[in-house]
C-alpha positions as CSV (number, residue, x, y, z in Angstrom):
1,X,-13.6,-14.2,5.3
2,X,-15.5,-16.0,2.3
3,X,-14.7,-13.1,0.6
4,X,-11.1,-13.1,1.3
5,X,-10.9,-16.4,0.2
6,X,-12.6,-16.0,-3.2
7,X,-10.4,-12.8,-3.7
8,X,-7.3,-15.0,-3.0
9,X,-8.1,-17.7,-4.8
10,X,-8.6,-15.3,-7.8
11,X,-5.7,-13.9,-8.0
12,X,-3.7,-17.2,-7.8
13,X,-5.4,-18.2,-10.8
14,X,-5.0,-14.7,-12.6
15,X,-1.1,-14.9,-11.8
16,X,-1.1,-18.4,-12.8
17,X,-2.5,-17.5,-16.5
18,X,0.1,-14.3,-16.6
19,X,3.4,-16.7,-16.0
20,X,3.7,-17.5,-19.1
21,X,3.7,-13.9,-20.7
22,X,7.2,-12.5,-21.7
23,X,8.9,-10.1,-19.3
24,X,11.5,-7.5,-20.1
25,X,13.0,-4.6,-17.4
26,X,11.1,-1.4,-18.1
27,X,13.2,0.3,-20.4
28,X,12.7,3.6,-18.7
29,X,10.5,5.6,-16.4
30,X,7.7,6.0,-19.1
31,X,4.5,4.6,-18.3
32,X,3.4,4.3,-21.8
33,X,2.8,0.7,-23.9
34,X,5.0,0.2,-26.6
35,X,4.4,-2.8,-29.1
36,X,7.0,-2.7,-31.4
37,X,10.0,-5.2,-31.7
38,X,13.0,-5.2,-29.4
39,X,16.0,-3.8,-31.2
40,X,17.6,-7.1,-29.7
41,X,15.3,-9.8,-29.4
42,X,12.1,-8.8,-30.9
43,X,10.4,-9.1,-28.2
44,X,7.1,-7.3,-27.1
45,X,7.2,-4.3,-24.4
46,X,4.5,-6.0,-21.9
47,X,1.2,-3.8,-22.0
48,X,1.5,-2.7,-18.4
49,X,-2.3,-1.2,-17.8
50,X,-3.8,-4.2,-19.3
51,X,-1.9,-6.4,-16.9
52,X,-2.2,-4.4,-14.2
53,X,-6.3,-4.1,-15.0
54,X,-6.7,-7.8,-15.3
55,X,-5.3,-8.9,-12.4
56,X,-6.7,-5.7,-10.2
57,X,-10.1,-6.5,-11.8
58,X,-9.8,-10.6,-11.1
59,X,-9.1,-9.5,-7.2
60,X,-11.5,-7.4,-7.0
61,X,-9.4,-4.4,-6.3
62,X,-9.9,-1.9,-9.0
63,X,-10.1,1.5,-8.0
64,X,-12.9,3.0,-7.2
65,X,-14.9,6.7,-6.1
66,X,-15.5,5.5,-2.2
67,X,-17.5,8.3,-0.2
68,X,-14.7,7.5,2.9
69,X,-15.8,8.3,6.3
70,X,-18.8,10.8,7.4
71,X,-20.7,11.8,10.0
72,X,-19.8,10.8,13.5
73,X,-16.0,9.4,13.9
74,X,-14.9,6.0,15.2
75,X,-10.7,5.5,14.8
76,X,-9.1,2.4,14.8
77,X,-5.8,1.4,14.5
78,X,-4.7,-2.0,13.4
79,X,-1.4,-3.5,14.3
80,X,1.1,-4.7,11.5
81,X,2.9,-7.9,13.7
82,X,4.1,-6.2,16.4
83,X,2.3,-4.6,19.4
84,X,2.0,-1.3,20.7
85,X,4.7,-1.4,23.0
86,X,7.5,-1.9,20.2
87,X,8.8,1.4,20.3
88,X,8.7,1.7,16.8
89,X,5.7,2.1,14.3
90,X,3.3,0.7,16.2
91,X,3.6,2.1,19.1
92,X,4.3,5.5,17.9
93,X,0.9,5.3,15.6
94,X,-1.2,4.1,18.2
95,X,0.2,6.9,20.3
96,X,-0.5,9.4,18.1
97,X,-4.0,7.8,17.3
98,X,-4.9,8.0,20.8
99,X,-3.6,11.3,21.9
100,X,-5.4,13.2,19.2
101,X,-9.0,11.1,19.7
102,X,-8.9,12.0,23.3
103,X,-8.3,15.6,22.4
104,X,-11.0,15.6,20.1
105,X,-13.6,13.3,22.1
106,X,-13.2,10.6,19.3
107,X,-13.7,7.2,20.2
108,X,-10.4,4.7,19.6
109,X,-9.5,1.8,19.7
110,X,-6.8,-1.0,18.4
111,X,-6.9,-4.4,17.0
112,X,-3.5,-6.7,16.8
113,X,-4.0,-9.6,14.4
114,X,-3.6,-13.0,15.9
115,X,-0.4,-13.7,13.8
116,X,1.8,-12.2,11.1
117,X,-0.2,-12.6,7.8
118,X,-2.4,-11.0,5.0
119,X,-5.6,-12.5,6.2
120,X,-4.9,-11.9,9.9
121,X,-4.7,-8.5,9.2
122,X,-7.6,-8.1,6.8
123,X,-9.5,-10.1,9.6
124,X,-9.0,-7.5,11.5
125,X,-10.3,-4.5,9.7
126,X,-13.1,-6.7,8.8
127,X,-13.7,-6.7,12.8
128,X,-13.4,-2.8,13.0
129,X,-15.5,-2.1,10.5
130,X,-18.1,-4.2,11.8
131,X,-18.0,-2.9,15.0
132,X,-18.6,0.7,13.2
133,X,-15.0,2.1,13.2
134,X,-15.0,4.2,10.1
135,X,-11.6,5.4,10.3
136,X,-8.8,3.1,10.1
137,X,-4.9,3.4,10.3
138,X,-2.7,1.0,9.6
139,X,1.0,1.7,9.6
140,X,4.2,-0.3,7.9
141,X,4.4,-1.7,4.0
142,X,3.0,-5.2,5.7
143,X,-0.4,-3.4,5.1
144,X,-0.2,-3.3,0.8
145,X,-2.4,-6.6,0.4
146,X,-5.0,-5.9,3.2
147,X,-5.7,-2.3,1.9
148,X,-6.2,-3.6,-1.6
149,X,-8.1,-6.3,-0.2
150,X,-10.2,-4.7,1.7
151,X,-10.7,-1.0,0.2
152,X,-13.8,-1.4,-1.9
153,X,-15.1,-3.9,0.6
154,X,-15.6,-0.9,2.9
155,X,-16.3,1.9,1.0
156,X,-17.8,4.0,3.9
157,X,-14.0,3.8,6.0
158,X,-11.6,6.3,5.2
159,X,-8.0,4.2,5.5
160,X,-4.9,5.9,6.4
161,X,-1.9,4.0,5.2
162,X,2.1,4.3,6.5
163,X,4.7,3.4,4.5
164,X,3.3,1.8,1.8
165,X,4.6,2.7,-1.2
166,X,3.7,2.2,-5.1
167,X,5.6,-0.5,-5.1
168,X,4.2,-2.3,-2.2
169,X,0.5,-2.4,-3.6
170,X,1.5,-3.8,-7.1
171,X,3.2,-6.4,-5.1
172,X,0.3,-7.2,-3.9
173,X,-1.5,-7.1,-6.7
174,X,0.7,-8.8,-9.3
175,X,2.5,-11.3,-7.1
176,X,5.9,-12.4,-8.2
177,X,5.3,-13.2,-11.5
178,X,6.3,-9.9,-12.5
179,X,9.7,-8.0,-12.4
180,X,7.9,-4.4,-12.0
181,X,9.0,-0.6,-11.5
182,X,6.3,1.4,-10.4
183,X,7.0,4.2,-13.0
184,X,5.6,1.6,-15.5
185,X,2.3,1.2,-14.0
186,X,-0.6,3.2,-13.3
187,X,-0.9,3.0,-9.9
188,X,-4.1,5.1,-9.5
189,X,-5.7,1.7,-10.9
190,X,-5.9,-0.2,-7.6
191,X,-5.8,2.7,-5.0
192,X,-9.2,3.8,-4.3
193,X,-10.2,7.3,-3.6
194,X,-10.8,6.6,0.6
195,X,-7.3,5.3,0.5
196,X,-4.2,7.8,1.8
197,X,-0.6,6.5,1.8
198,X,1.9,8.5,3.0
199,X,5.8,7.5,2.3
200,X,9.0,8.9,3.5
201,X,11.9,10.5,2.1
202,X,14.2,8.2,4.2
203,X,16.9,9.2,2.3
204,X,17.0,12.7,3.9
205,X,16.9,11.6,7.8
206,X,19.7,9.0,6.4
207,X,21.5,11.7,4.9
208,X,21.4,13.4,8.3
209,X,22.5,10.3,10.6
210,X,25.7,9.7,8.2
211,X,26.6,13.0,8.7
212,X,26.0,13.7,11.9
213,X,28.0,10.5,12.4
214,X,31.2,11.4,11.1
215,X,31.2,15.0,12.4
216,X,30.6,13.7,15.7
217,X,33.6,11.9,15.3
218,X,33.2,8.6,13.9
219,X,35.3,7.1,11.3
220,X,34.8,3.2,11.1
221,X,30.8,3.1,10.4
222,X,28.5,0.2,9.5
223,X,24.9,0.1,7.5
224,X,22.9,-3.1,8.6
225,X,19.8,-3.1,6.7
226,X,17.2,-5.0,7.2
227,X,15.8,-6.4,4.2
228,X,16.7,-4.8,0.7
229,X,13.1,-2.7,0.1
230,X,13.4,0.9,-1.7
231,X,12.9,2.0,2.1
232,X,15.5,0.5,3.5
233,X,17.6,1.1,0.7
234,X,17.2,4.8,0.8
235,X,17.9,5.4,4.3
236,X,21.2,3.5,3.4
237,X,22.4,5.2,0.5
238,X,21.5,8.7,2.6
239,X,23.4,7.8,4.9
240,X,26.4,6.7,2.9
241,X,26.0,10.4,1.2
242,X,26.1,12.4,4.4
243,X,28.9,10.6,6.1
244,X,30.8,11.3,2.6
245,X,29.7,15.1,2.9
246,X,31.2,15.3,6.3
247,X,34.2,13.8,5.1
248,X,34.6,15.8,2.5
249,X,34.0,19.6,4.8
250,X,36.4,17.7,7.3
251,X,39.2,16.9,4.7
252,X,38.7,13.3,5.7
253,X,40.7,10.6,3.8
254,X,39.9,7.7,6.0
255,X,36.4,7.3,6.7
256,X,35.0,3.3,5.6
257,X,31.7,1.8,6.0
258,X,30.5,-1.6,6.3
259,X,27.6,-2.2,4.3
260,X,25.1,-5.4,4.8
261,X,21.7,-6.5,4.5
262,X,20.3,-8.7,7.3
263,X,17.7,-10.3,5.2
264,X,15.3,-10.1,7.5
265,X,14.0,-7.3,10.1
266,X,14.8,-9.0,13.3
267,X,18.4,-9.9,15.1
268,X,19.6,-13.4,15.6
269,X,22.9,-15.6,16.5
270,X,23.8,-15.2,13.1
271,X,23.3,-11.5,12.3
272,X,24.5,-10.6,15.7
273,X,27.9,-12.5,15.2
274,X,28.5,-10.5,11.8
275,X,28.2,-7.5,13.8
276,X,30.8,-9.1,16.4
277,X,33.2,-9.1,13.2
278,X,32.4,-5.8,12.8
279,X,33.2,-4.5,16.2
280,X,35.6,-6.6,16.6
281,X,37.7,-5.1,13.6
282,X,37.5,-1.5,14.8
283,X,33.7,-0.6,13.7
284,X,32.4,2.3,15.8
285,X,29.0,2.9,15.1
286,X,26.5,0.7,13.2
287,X,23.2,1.9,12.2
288,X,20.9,-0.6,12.4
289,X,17.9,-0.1,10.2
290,X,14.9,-2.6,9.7
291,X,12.7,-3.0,12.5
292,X,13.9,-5.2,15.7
293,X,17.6,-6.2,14.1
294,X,18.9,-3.4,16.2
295,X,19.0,-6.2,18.6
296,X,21.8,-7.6,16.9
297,X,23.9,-4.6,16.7
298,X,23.4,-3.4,20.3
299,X,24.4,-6.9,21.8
300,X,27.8,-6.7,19.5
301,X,28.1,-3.1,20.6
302,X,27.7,-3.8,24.5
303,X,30.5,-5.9,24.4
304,X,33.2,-3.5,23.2
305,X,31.7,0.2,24.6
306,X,30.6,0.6,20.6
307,X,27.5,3.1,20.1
308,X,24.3,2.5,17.4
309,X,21.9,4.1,15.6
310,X,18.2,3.8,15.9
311,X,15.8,4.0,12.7
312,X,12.2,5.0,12.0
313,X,11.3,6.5,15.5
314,X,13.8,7.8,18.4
315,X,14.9,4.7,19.4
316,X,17.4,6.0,22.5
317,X,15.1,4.5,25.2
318,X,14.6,1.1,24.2
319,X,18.0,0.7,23.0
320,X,20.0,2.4,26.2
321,X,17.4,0.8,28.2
322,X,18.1,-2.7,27.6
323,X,22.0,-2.2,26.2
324,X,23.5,0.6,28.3
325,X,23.5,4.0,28.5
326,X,25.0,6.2,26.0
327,X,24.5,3.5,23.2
328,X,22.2,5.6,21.1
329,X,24.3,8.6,18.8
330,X,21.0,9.2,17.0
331,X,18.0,8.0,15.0
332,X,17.0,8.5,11.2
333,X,13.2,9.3,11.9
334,X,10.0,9.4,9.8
335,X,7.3,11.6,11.1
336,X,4.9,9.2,11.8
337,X,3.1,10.9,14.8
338,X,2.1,14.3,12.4
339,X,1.4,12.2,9.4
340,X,-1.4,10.6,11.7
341,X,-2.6,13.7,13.4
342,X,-2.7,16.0,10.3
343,X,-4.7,12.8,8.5
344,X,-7.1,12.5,11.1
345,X,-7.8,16.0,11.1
346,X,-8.6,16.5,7.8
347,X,-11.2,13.8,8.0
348,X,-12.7,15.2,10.9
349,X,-12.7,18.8,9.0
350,X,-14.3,16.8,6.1
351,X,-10.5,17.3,4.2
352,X,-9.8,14.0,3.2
353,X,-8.0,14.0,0.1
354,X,-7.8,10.0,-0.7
355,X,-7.0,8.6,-3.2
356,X,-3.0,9.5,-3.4
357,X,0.1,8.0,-2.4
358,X,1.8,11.2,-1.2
359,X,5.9,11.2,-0.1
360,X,6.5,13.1,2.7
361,X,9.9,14.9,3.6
362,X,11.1,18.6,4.8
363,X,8.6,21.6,4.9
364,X,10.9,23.8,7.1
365,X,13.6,24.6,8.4
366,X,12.9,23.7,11.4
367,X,13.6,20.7,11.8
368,X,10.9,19.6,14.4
369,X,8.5,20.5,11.6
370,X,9.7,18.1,9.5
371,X,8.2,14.5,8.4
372,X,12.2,12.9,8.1
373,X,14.7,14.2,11.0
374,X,17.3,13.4,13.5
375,X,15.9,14.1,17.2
376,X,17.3,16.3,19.6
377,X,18.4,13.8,22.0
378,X,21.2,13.0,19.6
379,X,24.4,13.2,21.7
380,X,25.5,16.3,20.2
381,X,28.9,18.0,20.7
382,X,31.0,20.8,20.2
383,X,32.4,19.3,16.6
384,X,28.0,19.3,16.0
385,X,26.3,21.1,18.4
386,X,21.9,21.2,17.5
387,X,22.2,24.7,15.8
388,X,24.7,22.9,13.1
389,X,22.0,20.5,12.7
390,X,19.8,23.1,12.6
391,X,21.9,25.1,9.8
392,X,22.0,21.6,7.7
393,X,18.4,21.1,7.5
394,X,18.3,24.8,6.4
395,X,20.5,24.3,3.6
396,X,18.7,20.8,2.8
397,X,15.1,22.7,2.6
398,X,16.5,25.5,0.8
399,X,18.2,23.3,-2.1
400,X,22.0,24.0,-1.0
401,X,22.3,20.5,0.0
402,X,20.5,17.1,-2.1
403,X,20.4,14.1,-1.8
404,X,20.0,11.5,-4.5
405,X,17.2,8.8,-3.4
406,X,18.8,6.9,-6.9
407,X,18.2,3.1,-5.1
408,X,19.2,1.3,-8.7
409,X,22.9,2.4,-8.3
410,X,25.7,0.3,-5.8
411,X,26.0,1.5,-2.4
412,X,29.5,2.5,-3.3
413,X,28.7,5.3,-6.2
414,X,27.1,7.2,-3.2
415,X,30.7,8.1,-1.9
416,X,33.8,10.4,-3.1
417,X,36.1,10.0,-0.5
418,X,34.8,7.5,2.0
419,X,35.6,3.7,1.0
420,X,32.8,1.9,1.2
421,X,32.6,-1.9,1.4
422,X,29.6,-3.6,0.3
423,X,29.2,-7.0,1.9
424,X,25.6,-8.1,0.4
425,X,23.2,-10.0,2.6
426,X,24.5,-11.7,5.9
427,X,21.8,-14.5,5.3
């Protein structure tokens, strides 16, 4: 943990001589440093690989060519701040860990962090490594500072990252003290070559809730988003675009969606008496994306027969377990479970390809094949039966059908037909 410390410490003092430098929005997606005057206000374009370089070299984080895992494998998977019974990330990670380690005589294990922080979580790889586990996974953007904290500590573990994204790692890296867009940056700077990240086109599976939603009958829909991250984001404005689409094929004049942010990724009084407003006003279906704060929206929904709709994973059983049967319509899913098993079995086919931060959608048209879907235990009907979903993931692979992952536009300039009504953060 001295380490740790030191690193820490390191990088307060780095952000603390950046402040002070002058900041502008990046002026488009160009990576390149410009020094010439603002047409404006003559200011300087900040010189974004020399601040990126200084602060990744002052933590101790600059990339670097790490061998990653050899010889004989030892998996461990390391909780975010949940536990492995959350029916979401973690527990779909460590059950993919473990099922393919026991089908390849692999020794696994899991660690859970004492609480929800950085060094918690870098404790605990710092445990797995010194008990010889040379593999590690860690799923959910939570991860970004412990895997550029702890990368070139351990350059003999291949990590396996979920859902952290560009953005999530310069975060880490630069702090607050910097407005940033990760076109602007060179990202390859502080992700080391025994480092995979895999993110999600949530957008997509978004795309394929909203629609699903409305041709399934649905009118009065409601986006509760958890807290307002690219991820989170994208899955909204997906979903906003495929309920639209379905409008739109439907002749549909009078479809509306609520549109909120809970601030947070777990339910409360407050968040769950929004979605009592909601209801209560004639909302049908709310899909409830960010972690736990499905809680919310299934105790608002349980008290007028209304129906919900899971995120990440296929969240029918937890939800119609503890709110009623028949609750669930259908999740927006990322293909967590084959991101883990294909990773794993490149490294244990000496495949590894580290180093990357790779985004992960359709490669089918099937949709099981898929790293973003809808399952088949969606409560499909007549008006969409599972060969019309089928047919729509076709036409998505194919290119009939995109969808813009845009997240710097309103919620509302997703939509043609369907009145959307953006109501910002409940807290």
């Amino acid at each position: 943990m001295k380490k740790i410390l030191a690193l820490l410490l390191a990088m307060v003092m780095m952000l603390t001589m950046m402040a002070g430098c002058n900041k502008q929005p990046a002026d488009d997606n160009s990576g390149d440093v410009n020094n010439s005057e603002s047409e404006n206000q003559g200011e300087e374009t900040p010189d974004y690989d020399k601040i990126l370089t200084d602060a990744a070299t002052a933590l101790g984080c600059l990339a670097q060519q790490n061998p990653g895992a050899t010889g004989d494998y030892k998996v461990a998977m390391i909780t975010d701040y949940g536990d492995i019974t959350d029916q979401s990330f973690n527990q779909t990670t460590y059950e993919a860990c473990k099922e393919f380690c026991e089908a390849n005589n692999t020794e696994f294990t899991y660690f859970k962090p004492a609480g929800n922080s950085d060094a918690e979580r870098i404790a605990m790889v710092e445990k797995a490594a010194d008990e010889g586990y040379n593999v590690i996974v860690m799923p959910g953007f939570a991860f970004a500072a412990t895997v550029v904290n702890t990368e070139n500590l351990y350059p003999e573990v291949s990590f396996v990252v979920l859902d952290v994204a560009a953005g999530d790692l310069l975060g880490a890296v630069l702090g607050d003290a910097y407005d940033y867009n990760p076109a602007n940056w060179d990202v390859s700077k502080i992700i080391s070559s025994n480092v995979y990240c895999a993110v999600y086109q949530e957008e997509l599976c978004g795309y394929m809730a909203g629609y699903a939603a409305v041709k399934l009958g649905y009118k009065k829909l409601g986006f509760l988003g958890g807290m307002a991250v690219p991820a989170v984001v994208r899955y909204g404005y997906g979903f906003v675009q495929g309920a639209d689409a379905a409008a739109v094929e439907l002749g549909l004049t009078d479809v509306s969606i609520k549109y909120a942010y809970g601030n947070q990724f777990t339910g409360d009084a407050d968040i769950t008496a929004a979605m009592d407003t909601w209801y209560g006003a004639g909302t049908e279906i709310v899909f409830a994306c960010g972690g736990s704060i499905y809680s919310s929206a299934a105790e608002a929904a349980a008290k007028v027969n209304g129906k919900v709709i899971g995120v990440d994973v296929d969240q029918k059983g937890i939800i119609d377990g503890k709110y009623g049967e028949g609750m669930t319509v259908t999740s927006a899913m990322k293909g967590l479970a084959p991101t883990v098993k294909t990773s794993l079995q490149e490294i244990l086919d000496g495949k590894f390809q580290g180093g990357v931060i790779e985004t992960l959608g359709l490669v089918s048209e099937n949709p099981e094949d898929n790293y973003v879907q809808i399952p088949m235990t969606t409560q499909f009907t007549d008006a969409f039966t599972a060969d019309n979903y089928k047919a729509l993931v076709a036409d998505m692979f194919n290119g009939k059908i995109t969808v813009n992952n845009d997240t710097t536009i309103a919620a509302a300039d997703n939509a043609t037909v369907v009145a959307v009504e953006d109501l910002g953060n409940i807290k």
